[in-house]
N, CA, C and O atoms as a GROMACS GRO file, in nm:
protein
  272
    1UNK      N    1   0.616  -1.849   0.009
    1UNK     CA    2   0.498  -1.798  -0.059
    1UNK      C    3   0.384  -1.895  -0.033
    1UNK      O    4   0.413  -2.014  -0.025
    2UNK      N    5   0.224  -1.848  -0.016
    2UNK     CA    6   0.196  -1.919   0.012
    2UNK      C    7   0.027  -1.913  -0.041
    2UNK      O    8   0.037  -1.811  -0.109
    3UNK      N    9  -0.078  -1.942  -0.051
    3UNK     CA   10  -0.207  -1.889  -0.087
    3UNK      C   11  -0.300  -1.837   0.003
    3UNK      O   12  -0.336  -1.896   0.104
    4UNK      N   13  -0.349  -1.701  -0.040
    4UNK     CA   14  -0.445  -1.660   0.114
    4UNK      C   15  -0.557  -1.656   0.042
    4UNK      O   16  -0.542  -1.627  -0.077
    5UNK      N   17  -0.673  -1.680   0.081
    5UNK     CA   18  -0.818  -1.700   0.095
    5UNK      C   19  -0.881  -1.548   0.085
    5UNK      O   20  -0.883  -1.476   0.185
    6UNK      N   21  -0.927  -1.512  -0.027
    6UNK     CA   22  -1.004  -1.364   0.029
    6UNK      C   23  -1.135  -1.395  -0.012
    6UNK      O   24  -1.150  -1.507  -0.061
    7UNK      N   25  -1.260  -1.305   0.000
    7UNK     CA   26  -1.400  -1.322  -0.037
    7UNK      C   27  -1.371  -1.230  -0.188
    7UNK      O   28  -1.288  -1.141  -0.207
    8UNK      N   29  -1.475  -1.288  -0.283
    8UNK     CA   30  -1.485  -1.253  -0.359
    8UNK      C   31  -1.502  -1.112  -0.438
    8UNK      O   32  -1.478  -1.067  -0.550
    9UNK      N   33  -1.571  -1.059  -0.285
    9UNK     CA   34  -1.602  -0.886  -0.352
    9UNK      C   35  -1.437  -0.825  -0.343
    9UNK      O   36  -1.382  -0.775  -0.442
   10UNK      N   37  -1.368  -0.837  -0.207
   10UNK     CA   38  -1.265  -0.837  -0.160
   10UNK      C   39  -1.161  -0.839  -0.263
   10UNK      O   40  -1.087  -0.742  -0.246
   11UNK      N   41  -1.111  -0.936  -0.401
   11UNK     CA   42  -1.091  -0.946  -0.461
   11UNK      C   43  -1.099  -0.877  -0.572
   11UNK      O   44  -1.008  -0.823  -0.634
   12UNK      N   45  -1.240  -0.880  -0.601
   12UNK     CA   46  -1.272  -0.801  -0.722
   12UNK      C   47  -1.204  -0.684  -0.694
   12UNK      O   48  -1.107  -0.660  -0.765
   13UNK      N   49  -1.254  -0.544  -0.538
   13UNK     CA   50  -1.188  -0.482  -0.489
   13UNK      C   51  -1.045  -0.470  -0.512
   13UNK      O   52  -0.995  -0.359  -0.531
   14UNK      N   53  -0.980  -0.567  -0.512
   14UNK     CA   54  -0.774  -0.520  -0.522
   14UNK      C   55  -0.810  -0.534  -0.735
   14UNK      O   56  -0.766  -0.455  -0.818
   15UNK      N   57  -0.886  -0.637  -0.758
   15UNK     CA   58  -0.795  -0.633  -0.887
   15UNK      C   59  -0.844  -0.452  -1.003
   15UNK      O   60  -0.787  -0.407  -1.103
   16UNK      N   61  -0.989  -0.390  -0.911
   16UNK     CA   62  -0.972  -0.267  -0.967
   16UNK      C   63  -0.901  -0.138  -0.936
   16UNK      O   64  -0.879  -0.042  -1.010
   17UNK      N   65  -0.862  -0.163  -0.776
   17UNK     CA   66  -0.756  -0.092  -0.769
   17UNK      C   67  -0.602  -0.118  -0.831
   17UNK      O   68  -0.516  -0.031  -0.843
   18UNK      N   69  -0.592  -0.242  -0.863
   18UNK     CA   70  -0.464  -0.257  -0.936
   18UNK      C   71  -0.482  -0.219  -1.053
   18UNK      O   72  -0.374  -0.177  -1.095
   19UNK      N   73  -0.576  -0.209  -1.142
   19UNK     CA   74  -0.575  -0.142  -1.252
   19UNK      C   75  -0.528   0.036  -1.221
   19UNK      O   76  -0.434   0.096  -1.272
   20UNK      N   77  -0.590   0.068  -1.159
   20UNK     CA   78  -0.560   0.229  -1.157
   20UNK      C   79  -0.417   0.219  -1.113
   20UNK      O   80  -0.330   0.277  -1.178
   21UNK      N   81  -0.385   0.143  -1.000
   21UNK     CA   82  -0.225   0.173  -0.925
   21UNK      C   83  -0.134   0.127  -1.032
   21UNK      O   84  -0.018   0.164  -1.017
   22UNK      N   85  -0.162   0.051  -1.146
   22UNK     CA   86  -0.047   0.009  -1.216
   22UNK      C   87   0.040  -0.093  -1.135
   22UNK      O   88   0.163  -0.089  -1.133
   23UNK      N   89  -0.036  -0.182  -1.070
   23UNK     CA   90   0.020  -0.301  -0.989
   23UNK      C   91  -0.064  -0.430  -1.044
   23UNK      O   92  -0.171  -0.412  -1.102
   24UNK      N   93  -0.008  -0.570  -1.023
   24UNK     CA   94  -0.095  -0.745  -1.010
   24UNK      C   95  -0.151  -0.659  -0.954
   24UNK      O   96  -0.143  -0.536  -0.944
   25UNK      N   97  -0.234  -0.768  -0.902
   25UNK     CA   98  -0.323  -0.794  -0.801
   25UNK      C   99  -0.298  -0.858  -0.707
   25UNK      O  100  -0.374  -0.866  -0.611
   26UNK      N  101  -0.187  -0.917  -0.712
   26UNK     CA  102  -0.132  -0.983  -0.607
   26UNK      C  103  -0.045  -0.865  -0.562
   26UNK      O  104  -0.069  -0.847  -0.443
   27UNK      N  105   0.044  -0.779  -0.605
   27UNK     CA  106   0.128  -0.680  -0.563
   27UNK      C  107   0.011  -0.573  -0.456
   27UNK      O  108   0.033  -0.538  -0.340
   28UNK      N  109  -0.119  -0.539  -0.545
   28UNK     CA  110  -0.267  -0.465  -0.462
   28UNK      C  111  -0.269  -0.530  -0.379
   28UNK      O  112  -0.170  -0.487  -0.319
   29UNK      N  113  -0.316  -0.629  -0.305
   29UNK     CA  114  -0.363  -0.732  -0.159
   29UNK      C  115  -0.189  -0.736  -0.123
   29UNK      O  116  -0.194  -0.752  -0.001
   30UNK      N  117  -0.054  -0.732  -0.155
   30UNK     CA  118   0.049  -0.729  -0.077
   30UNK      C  119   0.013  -0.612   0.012
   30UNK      O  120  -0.026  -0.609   0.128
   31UNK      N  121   0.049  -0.477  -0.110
   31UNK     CA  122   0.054  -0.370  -0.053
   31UNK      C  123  -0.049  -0.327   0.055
   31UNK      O  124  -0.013  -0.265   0.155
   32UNK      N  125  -0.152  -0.355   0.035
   32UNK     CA  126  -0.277  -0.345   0.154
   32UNK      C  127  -0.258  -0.425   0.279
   32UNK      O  128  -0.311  -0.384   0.382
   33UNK      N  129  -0.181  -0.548   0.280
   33UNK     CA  130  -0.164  -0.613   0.401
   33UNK      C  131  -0.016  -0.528   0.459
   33UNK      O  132   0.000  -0.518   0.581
   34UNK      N  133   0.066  -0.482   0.383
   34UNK     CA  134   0.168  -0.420   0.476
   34UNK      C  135   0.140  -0.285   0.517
   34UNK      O  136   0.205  -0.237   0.610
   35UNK      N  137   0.050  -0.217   0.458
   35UNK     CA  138  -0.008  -0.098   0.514
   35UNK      C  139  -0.084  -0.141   0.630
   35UNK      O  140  -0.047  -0.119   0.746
   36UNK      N  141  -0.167  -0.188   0.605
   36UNK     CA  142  -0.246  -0.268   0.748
   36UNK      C  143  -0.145  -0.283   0.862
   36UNK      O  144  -0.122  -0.210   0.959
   37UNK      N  145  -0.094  -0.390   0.825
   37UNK     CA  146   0.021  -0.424   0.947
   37UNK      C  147   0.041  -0.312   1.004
   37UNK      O  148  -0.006  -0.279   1.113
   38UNK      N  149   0.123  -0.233   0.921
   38UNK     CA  150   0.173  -0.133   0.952
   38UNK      C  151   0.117  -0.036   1.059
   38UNK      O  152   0.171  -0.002   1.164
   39UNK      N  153  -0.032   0.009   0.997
   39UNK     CA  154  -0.139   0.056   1.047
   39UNK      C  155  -0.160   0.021   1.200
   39UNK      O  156  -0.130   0.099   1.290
   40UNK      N  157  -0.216  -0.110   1.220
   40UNK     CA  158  -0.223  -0.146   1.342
   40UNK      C  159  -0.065  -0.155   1.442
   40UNK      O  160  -0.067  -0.145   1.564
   41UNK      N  161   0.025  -0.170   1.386
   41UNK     CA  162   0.123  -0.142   1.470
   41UNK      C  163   0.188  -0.007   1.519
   41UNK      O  164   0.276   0.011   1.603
   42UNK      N  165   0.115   0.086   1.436
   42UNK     CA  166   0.155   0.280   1.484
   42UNK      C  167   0.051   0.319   1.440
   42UNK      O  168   0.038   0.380   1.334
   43UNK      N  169  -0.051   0.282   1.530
   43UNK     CA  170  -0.203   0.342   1.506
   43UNK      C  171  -0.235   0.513   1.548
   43UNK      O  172  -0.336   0.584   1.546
   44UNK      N  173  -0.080   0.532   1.588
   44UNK     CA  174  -0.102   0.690   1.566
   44UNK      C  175  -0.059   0.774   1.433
   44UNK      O  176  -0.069   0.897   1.426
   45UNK      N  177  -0.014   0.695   1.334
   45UNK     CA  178   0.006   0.708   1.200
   45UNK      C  179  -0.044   0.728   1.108
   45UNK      O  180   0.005   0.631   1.050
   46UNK      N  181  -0.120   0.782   1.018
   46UNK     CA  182  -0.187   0.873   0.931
   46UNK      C  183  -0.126   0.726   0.787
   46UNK      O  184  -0.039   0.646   0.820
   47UNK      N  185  -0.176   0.720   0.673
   47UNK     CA  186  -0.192   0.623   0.610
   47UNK      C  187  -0.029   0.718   0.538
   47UNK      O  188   0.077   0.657   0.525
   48UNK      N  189  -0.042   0.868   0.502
   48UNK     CA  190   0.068   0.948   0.448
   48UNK      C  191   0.192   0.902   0.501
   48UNK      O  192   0.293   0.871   0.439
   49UNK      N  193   0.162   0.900   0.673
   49UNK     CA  194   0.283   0.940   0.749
   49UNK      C  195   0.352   0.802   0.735
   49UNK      O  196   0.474   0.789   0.748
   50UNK      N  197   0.271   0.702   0.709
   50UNK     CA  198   0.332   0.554   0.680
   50UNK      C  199   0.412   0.512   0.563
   50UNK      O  200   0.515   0.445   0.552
   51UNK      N  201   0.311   0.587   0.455
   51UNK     CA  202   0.404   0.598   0.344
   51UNK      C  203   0.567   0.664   0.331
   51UNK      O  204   0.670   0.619   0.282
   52UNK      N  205   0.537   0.772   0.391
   52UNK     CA  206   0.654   0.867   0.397
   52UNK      C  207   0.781   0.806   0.495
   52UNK      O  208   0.888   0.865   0.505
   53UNK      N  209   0.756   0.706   0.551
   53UNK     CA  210   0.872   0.656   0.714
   53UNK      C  211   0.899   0.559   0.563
   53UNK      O  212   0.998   0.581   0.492
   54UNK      N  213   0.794   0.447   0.527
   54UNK     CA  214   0.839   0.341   0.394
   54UNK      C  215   0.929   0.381   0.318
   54UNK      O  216   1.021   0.306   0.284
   55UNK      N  217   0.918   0.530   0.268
   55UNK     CA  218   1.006   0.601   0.177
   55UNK      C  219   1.134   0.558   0.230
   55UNK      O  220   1.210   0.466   0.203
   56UNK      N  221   1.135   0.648   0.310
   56UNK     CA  222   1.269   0.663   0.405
   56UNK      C  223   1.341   0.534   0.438
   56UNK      O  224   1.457   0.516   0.401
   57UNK      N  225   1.285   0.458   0.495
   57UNK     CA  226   1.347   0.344   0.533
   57UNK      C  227   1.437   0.281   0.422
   57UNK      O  228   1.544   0.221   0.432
   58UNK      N  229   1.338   0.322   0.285
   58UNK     CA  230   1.383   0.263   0.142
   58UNK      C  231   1.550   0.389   0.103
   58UNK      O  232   1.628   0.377   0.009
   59UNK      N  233   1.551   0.484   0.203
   59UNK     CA  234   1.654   0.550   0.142
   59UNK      C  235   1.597   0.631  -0.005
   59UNK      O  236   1.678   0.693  -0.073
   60UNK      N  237   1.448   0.624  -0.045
   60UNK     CA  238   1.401   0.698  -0.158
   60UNK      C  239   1.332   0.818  -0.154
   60UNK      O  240   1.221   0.839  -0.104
   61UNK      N  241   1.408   0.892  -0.210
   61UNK     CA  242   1.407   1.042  -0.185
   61UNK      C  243   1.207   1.098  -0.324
   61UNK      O  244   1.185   1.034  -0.427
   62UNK      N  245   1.151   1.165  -0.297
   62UNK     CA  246   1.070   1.180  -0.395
   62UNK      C  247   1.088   1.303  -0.455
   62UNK      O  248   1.166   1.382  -0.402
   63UNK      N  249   1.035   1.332  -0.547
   63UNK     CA  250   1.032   1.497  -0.612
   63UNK      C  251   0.989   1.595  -0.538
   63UNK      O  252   0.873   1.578  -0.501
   64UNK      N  253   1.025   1.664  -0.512
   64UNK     CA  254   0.939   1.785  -0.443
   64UNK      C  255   0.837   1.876  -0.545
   64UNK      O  256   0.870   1.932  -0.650
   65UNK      N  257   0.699   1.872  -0.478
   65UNK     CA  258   0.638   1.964  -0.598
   65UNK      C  259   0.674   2.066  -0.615
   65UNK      O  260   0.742   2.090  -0.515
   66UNK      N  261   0.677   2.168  -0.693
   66UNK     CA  262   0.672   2.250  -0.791
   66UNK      C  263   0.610   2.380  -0.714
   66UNK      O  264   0.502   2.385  -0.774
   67UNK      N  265   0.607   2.456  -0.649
   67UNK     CA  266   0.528   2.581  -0.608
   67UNK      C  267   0.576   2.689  -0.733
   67UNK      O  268   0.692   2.718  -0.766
   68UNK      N  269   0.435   2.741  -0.797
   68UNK     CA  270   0.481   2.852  -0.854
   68UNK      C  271   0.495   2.985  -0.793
   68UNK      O  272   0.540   3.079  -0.860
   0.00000   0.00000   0.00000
């Protein structure tokens, strides 16, 4: 573990999205750097389609919505 350096707006930025996501703020700036990664390494990947392979990999199945 180790300390990373961000700019201040940058910051402010994760800690109000961690309010809405129900994450730290340190868990917000994780999750954004492994999406990133991610991102730039299958830049033909849709931010969804990244989520959805993460799922999987995790073996975690989600709900299926509901069609009435």
């Amino acid at each position: 573990m180790g300390i990373v350096k961000i700019d201040d707006e940058l910051h402010e930025e994760a800690r109000r999205a961690s309010a809405v996501m129900c994450r730290s703020i340190n868990a917000q700036a994780e999750f954004w750097m492994k999406i990133g990664m991610l991102a730039e390494a299958n830049p033909t990947l849709s931010f969804n389609d990244i989520v959805k392979v993460q799922l999987e990999v995790a073996q975690l199945r989600m709900a299926r919505p509901v069609v009435a």
